[in-house]
Structures are given as C-alpha cells and as structure tokens.
DSSP file (Angstrom, degrees, kcal/mol; ACC not computed):
  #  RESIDUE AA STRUCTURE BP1 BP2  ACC     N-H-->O    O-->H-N    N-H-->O    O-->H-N    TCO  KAPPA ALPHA  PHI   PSI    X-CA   Y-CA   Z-CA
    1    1 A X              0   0    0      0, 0.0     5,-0.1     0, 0.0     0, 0.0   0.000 360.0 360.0 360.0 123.1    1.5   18.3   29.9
    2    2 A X        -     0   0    0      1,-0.1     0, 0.0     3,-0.1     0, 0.0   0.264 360.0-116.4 -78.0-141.1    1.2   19.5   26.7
    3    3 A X  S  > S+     0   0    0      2,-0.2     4,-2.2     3,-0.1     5,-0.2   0.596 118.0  54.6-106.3 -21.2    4.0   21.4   24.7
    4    4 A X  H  > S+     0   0    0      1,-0.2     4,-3.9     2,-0.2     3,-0.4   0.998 109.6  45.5 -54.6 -62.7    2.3   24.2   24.4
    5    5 A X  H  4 S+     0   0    0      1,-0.3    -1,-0.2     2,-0.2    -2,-0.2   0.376 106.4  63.7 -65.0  -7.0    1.8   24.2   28.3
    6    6 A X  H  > S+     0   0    0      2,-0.1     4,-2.8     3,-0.1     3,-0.4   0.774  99.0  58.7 -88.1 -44.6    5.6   23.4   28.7
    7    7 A X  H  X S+     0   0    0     -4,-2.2     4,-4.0    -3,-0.4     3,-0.5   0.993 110.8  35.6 -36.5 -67.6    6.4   26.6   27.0
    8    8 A X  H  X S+     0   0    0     -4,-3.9     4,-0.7     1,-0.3    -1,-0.3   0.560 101.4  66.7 -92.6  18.8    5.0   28.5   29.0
    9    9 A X  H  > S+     0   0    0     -3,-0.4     4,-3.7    -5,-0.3    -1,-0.3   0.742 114.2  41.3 -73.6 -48.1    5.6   26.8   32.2
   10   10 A X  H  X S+     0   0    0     -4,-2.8     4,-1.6    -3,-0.5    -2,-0.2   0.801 109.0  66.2 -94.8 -13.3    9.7   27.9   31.2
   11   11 A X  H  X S+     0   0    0     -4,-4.0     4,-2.1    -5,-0.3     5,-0.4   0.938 107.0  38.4 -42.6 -62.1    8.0   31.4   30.1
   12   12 A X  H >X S+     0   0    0     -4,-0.7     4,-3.5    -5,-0.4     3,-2.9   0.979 110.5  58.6 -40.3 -72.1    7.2   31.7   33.6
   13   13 A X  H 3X S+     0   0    0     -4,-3.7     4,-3.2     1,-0.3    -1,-0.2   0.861 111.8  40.3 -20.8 -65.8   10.4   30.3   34.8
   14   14 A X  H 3<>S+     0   0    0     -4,-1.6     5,-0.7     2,-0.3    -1,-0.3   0.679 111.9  53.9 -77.2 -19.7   12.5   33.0   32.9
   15   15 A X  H X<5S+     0   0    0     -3,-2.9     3,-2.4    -4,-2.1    -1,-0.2   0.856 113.3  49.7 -85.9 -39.8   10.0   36.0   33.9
   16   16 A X  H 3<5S+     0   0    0     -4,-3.5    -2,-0.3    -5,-0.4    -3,-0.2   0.935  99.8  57.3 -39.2 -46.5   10.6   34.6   38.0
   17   17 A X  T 3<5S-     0   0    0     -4,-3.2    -1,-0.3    -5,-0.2    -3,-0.1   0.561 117.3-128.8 -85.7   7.4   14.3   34.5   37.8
   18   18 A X  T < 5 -     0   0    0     -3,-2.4    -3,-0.1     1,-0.1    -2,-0.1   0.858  35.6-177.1  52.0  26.8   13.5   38.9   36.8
   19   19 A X      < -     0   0    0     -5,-0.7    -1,-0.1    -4,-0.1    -2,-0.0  -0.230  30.9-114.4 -42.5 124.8   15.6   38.6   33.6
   20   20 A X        -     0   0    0      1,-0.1    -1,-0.1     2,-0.1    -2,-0.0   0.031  16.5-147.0 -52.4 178.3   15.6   42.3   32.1
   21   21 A X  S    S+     0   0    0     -3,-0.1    -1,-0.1     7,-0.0    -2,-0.1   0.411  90.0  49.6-141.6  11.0   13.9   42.1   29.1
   22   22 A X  S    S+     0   0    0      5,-0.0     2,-0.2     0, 0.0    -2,-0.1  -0.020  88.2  97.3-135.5  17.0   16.0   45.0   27.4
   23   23 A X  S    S-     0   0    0      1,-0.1     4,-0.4     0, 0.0     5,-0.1  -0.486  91.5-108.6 -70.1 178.1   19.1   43.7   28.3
   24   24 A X  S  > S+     0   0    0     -2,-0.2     4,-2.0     2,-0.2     3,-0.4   0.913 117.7  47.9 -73.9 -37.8   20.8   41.7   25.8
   25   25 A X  H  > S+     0   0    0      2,-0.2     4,-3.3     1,-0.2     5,-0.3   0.825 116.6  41.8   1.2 -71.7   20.3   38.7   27.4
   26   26 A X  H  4 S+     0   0    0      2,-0.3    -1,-0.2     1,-0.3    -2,-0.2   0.560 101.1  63.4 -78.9  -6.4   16.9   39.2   28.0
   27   27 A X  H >> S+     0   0    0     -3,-0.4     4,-1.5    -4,-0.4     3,-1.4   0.869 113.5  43.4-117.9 -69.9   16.2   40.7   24.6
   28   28 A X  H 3X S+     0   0    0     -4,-2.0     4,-1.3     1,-0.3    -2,-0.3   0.753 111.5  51.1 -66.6 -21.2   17.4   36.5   23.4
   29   29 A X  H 3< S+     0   0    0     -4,-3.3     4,-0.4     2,-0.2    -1,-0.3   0.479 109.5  47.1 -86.3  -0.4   15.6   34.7   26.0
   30   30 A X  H X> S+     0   0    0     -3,-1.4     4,-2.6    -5,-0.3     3,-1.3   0.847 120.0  45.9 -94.4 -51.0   12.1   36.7   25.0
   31   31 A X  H >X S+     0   0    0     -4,-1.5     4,-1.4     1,-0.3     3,-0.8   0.987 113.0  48.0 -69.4 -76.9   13.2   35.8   21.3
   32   32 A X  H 3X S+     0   0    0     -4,-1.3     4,-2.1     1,-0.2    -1,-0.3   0.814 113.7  45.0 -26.5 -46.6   13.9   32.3   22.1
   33   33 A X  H <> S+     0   0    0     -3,-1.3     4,-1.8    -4,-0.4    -1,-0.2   0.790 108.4  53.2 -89.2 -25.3   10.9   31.8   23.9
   34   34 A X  H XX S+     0   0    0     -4,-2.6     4,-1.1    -3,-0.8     3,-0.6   0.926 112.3  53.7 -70.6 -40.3    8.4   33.6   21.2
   35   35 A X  H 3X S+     0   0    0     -4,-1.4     4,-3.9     1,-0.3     5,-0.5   0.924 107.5  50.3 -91.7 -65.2   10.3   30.9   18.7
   36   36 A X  H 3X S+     0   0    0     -4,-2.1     4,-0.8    -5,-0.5    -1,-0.3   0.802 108.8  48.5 -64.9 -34.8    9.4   28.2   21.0
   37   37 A X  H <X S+     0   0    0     -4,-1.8     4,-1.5    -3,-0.6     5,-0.5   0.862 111.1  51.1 -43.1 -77.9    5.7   29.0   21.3
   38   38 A X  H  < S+     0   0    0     -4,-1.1     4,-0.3     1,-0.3     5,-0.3   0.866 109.5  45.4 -19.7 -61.3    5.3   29.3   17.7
   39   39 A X  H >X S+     0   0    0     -4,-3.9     4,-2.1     2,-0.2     3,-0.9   0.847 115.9  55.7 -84.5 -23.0    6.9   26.0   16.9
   40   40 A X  H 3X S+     0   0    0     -4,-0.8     4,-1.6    -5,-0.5     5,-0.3   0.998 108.3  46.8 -58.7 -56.4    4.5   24.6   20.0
   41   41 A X  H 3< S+     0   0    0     -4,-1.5    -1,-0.3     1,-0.3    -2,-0.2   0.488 111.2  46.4 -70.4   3.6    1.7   25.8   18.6
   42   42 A X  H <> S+     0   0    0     -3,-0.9     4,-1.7    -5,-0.5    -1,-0.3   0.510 111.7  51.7-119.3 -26.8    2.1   24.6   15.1
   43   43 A X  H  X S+     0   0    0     -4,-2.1     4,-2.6    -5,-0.3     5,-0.4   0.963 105.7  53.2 -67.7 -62.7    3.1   21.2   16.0
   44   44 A X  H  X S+     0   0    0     -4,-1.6     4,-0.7     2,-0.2    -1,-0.2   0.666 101.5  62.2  -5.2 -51.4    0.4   21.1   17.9
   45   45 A X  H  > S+     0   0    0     -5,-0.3     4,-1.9    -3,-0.3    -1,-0.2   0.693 106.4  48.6 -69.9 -48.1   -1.7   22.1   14.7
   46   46 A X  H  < S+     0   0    0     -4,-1.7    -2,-0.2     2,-0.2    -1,-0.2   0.654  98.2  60.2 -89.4  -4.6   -0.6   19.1   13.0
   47   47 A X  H  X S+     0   0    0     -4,-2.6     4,-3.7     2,-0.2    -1,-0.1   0.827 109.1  52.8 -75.0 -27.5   -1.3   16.6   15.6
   48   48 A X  H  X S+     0   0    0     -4,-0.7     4,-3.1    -5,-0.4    -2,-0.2   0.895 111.5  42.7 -70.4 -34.1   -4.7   17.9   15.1
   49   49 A X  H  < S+     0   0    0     -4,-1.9    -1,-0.3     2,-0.2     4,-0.3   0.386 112.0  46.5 -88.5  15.3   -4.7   17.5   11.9
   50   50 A X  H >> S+     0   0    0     -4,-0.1     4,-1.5     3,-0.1     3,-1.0   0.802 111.5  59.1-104.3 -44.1   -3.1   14.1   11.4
   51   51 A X  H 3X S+     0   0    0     -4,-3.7     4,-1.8     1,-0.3    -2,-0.2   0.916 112.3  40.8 -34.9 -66.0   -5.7   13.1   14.4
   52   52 A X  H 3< S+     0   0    0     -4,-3.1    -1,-0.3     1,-0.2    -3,-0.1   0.726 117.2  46.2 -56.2 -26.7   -8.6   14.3   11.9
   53   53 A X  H X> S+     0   0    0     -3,-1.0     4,-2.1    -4,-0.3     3,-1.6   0.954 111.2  52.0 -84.1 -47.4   -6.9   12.7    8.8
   54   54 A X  H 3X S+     0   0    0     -4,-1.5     4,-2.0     1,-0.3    -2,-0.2   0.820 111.7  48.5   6.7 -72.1   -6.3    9.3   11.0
   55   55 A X  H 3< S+     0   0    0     -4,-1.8    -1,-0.3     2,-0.2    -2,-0.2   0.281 114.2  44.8 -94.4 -14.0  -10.2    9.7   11.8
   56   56 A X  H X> S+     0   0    0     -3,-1.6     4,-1.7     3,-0.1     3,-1.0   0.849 112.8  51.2-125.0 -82.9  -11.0   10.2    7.5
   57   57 A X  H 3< S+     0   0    0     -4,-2.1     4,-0.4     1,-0.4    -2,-0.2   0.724 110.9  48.4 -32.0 -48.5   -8.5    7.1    6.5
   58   58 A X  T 3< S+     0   0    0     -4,-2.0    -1,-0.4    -5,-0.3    -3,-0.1  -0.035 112.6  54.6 -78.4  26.3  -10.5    4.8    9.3
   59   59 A X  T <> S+     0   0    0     -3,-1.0     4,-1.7    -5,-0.1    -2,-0.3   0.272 111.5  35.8-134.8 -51.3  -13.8    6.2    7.5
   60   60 A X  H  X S+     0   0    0     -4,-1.7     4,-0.9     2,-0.2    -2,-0.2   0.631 114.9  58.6 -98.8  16.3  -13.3    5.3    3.9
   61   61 A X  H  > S+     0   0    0     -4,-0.4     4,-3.4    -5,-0.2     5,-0.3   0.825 104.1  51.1 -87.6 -20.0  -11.5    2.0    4.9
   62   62 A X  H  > S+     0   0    0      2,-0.2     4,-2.0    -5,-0.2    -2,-0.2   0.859 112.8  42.4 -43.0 -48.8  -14.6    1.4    6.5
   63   63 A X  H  X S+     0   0    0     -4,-1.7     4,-1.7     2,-0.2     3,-0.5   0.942 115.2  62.3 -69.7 -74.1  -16.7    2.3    2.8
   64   64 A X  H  X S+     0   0    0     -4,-0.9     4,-3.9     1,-0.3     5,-0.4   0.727 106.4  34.3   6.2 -81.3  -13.8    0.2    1.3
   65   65 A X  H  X S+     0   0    0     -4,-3.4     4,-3.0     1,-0.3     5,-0.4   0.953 113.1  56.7 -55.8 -51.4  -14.3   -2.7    2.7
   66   66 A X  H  X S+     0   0    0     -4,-2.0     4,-2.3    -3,-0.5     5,-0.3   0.966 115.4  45.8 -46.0 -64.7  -18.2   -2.4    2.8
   67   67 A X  H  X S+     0   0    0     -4,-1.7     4,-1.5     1,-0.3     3,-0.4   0.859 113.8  47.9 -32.7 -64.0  -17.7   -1.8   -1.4
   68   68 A X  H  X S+     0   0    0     -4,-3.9     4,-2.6     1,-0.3     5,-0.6   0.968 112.4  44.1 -59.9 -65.1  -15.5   -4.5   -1.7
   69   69 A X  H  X S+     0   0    0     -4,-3.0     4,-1.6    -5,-0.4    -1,-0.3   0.891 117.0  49.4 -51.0 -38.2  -17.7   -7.0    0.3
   70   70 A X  H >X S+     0   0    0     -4,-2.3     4,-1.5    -3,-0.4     3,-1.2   0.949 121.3  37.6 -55.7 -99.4  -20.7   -5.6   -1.7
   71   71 A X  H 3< S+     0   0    0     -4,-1.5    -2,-0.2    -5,-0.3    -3,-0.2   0.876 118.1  41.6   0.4 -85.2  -18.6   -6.2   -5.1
   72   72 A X  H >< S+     0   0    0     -4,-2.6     3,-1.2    -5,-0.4    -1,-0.2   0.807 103.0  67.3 -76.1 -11.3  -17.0   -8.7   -4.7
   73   73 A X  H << S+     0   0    0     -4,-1.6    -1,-0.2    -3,-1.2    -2,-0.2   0.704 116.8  28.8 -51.4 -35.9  -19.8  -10.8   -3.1
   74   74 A X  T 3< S+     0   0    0     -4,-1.5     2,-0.5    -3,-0.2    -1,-0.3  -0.210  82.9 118.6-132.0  52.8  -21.6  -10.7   -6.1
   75   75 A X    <   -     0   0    0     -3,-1.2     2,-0.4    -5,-0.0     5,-0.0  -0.935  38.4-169.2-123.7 140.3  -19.4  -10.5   -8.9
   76   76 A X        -     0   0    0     -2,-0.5     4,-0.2     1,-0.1    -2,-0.0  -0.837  22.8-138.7-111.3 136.7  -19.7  -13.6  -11.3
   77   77 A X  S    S+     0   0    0     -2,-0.4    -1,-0.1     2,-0.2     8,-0.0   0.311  98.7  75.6 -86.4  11.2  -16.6  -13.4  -13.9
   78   78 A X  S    S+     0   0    0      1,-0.1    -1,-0.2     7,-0.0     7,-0.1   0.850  96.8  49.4 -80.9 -59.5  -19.2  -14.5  -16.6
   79   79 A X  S    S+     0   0    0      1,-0.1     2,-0.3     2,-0.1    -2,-0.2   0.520  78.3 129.3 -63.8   8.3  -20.5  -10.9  -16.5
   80   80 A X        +     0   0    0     -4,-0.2     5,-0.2     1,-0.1    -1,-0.1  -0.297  17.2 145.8 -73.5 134.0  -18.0   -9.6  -16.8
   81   81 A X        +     0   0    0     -2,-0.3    -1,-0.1     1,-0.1    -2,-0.1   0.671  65.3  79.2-116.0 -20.1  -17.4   -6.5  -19.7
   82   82 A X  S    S+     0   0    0     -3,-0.1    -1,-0.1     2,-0.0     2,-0.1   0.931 103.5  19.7 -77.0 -41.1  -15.0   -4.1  -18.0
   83   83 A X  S    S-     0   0    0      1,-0.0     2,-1.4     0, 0.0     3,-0.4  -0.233  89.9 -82.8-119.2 163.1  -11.7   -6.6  -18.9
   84   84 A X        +     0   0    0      1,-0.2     3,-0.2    -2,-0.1    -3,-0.1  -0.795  54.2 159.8 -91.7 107.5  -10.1   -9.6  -21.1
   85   85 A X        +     0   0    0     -2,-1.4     2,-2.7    -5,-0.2    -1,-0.2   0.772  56.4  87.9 -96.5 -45.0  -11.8  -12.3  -18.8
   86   86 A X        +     0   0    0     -3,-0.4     2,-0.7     2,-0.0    -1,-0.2  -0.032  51.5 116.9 -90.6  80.5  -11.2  -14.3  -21.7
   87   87 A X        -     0   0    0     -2,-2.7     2,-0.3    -3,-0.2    -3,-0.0  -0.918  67.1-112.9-103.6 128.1   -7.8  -15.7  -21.4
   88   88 A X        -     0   0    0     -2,-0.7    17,-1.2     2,-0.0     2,-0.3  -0.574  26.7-165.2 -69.6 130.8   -7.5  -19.2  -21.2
   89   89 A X  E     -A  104   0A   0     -2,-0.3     2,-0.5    15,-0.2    15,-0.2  -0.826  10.4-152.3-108.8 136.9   -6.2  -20.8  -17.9
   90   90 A X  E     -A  103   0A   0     13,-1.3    13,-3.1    -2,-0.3     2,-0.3  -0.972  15.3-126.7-125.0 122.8   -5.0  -24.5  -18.0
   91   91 A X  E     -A  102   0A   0     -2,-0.5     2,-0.3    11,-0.2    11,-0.2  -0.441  31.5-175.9 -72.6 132.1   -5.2  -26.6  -15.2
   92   92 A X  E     -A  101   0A   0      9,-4.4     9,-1.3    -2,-0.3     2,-0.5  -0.848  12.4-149.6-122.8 166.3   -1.9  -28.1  -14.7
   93   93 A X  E     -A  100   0A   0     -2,-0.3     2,-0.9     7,-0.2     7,-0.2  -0.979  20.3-131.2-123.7 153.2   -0.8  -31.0  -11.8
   94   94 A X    >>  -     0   0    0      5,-2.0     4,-1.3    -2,-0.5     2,-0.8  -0.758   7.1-151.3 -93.4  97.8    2.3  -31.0  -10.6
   95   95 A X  T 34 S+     0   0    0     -2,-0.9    -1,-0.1     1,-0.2    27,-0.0   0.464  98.3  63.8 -31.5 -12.8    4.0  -34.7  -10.8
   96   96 A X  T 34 S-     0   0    0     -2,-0.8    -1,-0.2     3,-0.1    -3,-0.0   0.996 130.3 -12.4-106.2 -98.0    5.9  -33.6   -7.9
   97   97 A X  T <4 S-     0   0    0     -3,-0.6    -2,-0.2    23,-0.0     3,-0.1  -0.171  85.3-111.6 -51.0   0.4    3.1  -33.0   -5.4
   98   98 A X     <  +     0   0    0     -4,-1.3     2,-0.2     1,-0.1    -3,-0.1   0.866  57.5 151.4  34.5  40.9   -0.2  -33.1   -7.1
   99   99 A X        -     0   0    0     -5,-0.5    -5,-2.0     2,-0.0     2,-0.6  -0.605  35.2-146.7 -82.9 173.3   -1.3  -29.7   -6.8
  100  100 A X  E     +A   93   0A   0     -2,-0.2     2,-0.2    -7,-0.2    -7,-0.2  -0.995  33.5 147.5-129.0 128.8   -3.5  -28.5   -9.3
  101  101 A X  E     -A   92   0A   0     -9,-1.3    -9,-4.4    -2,-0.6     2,-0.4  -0.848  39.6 -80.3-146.9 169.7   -3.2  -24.7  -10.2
  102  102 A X  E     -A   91   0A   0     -2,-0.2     2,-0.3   -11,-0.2   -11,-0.2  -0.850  26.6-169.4 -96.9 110.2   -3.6  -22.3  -13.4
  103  103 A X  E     -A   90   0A   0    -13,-3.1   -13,-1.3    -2,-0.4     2,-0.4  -0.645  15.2-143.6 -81.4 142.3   -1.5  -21.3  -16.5
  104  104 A X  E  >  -A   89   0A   0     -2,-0.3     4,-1.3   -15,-0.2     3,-0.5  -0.875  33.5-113.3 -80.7 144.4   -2.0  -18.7  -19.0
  105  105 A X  H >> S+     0   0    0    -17,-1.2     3,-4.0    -2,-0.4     4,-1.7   0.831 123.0  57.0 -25.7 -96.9   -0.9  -19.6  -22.8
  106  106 A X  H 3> S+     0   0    0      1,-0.3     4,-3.4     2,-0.3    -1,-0.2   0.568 108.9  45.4 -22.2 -66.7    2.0  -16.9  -22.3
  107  107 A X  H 3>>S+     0   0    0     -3,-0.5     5,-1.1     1,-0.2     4,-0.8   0.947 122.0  36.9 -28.9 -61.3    3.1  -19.1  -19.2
  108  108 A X  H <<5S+     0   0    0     -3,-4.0    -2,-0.3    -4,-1.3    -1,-0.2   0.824 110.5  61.2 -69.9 -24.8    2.7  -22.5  -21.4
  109  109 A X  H  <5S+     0   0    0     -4,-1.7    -1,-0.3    -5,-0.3    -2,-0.2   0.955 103.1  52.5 -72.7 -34.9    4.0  -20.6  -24.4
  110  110 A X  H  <5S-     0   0    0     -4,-3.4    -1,-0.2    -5,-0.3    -2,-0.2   0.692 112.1-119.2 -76.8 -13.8    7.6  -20.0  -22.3
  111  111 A X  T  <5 +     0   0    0     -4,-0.8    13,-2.8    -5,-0.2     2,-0.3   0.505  67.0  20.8 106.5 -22.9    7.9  -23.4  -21.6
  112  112 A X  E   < -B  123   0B   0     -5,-1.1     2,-0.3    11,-0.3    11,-0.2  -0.897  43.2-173.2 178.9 167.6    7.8  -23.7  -18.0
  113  113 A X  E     -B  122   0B   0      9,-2.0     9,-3.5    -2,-0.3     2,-0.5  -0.930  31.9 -93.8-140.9-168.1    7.2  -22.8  -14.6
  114  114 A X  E     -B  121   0B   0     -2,-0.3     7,-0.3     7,-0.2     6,-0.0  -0.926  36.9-111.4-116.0 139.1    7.6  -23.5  -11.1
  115  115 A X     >  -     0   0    0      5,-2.6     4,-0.6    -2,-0.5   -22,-0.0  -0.183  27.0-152.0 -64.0 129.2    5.2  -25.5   -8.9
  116  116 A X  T  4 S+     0   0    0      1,-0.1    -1,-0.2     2,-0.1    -2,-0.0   0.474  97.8  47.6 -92.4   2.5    3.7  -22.4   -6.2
  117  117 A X  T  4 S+     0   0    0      3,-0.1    -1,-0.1   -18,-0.1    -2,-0.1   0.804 134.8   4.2 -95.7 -49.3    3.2  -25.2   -3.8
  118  118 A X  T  4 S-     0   0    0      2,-0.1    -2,-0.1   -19,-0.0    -4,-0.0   0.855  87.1-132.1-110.8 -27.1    6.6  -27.3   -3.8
  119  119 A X     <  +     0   0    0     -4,-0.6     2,-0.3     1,-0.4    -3,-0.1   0.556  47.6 159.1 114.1  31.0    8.4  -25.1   -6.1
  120  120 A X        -     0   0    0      1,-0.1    -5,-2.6   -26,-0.1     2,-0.5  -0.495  50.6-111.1 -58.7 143.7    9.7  -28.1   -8.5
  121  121 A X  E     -B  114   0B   0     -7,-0.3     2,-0.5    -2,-0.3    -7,-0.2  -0.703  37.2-165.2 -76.0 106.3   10.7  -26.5  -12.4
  122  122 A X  E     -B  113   0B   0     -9,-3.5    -9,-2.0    -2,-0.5     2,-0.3  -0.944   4.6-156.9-115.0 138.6    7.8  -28.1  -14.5
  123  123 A X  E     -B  112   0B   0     -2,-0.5     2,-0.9   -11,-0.2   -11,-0.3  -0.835   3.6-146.3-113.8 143.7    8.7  -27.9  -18.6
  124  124 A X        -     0   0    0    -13,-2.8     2,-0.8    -2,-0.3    -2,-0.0  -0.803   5.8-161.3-128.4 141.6    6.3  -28.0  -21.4
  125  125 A X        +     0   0    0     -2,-0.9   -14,-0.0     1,-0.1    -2,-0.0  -0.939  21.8 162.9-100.3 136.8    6.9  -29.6  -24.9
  126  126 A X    >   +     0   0    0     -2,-0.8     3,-1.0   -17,-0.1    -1,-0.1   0.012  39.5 106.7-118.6  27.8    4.4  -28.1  -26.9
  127  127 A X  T 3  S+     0   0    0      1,-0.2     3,-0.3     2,-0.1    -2,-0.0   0.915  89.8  35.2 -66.9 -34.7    6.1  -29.0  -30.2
  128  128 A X  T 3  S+     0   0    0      1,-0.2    -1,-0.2     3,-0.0    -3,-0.0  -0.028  95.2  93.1-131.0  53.3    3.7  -31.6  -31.0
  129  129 A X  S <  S+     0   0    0     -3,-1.0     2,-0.3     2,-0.0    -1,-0.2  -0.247  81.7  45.8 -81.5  28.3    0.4  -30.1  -29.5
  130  130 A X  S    S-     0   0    0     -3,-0.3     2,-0.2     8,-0.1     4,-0.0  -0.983  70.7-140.6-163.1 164.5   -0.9  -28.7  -32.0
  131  131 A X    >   -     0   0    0     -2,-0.3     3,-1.4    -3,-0.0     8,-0.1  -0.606  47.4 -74.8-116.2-175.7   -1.7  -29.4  -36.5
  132  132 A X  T 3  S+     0   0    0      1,-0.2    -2,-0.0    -2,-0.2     0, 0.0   0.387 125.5  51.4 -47.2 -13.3   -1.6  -27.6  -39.4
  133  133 A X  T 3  S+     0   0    0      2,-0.0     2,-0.5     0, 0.0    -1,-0.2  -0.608  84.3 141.1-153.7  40.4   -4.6  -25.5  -39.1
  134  134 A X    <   +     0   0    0     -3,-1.4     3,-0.3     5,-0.1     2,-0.2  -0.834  27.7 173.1 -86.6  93.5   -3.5  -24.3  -35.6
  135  135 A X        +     0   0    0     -2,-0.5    -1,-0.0     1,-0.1    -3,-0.0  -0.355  51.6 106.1-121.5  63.8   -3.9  -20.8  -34.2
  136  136 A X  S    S-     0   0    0     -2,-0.2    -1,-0.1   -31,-0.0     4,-0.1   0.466  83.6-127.9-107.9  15.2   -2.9  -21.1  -30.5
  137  137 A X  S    S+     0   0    0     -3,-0.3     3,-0.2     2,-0.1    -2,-0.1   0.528  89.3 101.3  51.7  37.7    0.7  -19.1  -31.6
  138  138 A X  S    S+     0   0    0      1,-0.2     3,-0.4     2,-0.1   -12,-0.1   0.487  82.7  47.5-102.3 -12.3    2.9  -21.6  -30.1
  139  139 A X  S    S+     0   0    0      1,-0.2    -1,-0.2    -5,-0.1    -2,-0.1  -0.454  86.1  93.9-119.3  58.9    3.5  -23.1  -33.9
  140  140 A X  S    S+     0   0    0     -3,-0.2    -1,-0.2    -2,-0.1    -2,-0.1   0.367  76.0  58.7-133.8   7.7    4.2  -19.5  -35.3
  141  141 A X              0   0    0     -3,-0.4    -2,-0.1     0, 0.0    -3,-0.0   0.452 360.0 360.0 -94.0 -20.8    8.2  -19.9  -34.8
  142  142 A X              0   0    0     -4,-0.1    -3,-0.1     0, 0.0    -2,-0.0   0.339 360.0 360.0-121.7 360.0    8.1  -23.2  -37.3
C-alpha cells in the first residue's frame, strides 16, 4: 500500500466515523488530512525522481566504464601530450623484502620512504651521487 493510498484509506476512516466537517474538530481533521495528502504526494514525487536519477547514474556509469575501457585500453604513456609524463621514476629494492617499486626525485630528494609492501623506513644518502656539473637539484643546498 502506498502512502498515498494510506491517506486516503484514514480519509475514509474519519469521513465513516461522520465527523462534522464544520465543527472545530472537524474543521482540524479535514486540515490535517489535506496536509497529509500533500506531503504523500510529494514524497511520492521524489521517489520518482530519485527512481529516474538512480536509472541516469546506472546509464553514464555504464558510458564510463565503456570510455575508460576504450581509453585506457589503448593509451601508451609515450604518447602522451596532455601532462608532465616526464618525471623520472627510480626503481628502488627494498633490502628488507625485495620488492621493487618507484620513486620520484622529490621522494629521493627527501631522503626516505617507506617500503609499500613491508613498510620498513628506507634512507637515501645522496650527498655523493652526483659532480660538479650536476643538475639533478639535490647538490643545490651545498
């Protein structure tokens, strides 16, 4: 039963029981009951629309994904134009575990991180990577 259809199920009720409807009484239970349609029917109104929005959300994750699978299926990071692809990543191993994962300079430049597999604190000296004629900005404190 919907809410709508609950209303007026206790619309009924209240005209059976013969409530005057210009008493005072009767005069707040008609008020009451127009109040209570009203709020049925607009709830009601949004279920429909959240139904239909529900039904539009499932539709462009559906494009989504097709784009993304399209996309990303064939996207080579050589061609790439839209970004700075070229940041240098350094394969590091972790003595710890031997996994092998990827820094950025910035990373290496701070000096350490933490393993994302075993989650050992690996440090880097870079004081004597690098010579006089150096521009990887790790010697640009000295």
């Amino acid at each position: 039963m919907t809410i709508t259809e609950k209303v007026a199920y206790l619309k009924g009720l209240l005209e059976g029981l013969g409530v005057d409807a210009e008493s005072k009484e009767g005069k707040i239970w008609k008020a009451v009951m127009d109040v209570l349609a009203d709020v049925a029917i607009s709830i009601e109104d949004l279920e429909a629309t959240v139904e239909e929005m529900g039904e539009q959300v499932d539709t462009i994750d559906e494009d989504l994904d097709a784009l993304e699978t399209d996309y990303y299926d064939e996207y080579d990071e050589d061609d790439c134009d839209c970004c700075d692809c070229d940041d240098e990543f350094y394969e590091i191993t972790c003595p710890n575990c031997d996994e092998e994962f990827g820094v950025d300079e910035d990373t290496l430049l701070d000096g350490g991180v933490e393993c994302p597999n075993c989650g050992e604190h690996l440090e880097f000296d870079l004081s004597d990577c690098c010579d006089d004629d150096c521009d990887c900005g790790c010697c640009d404190d000295e």
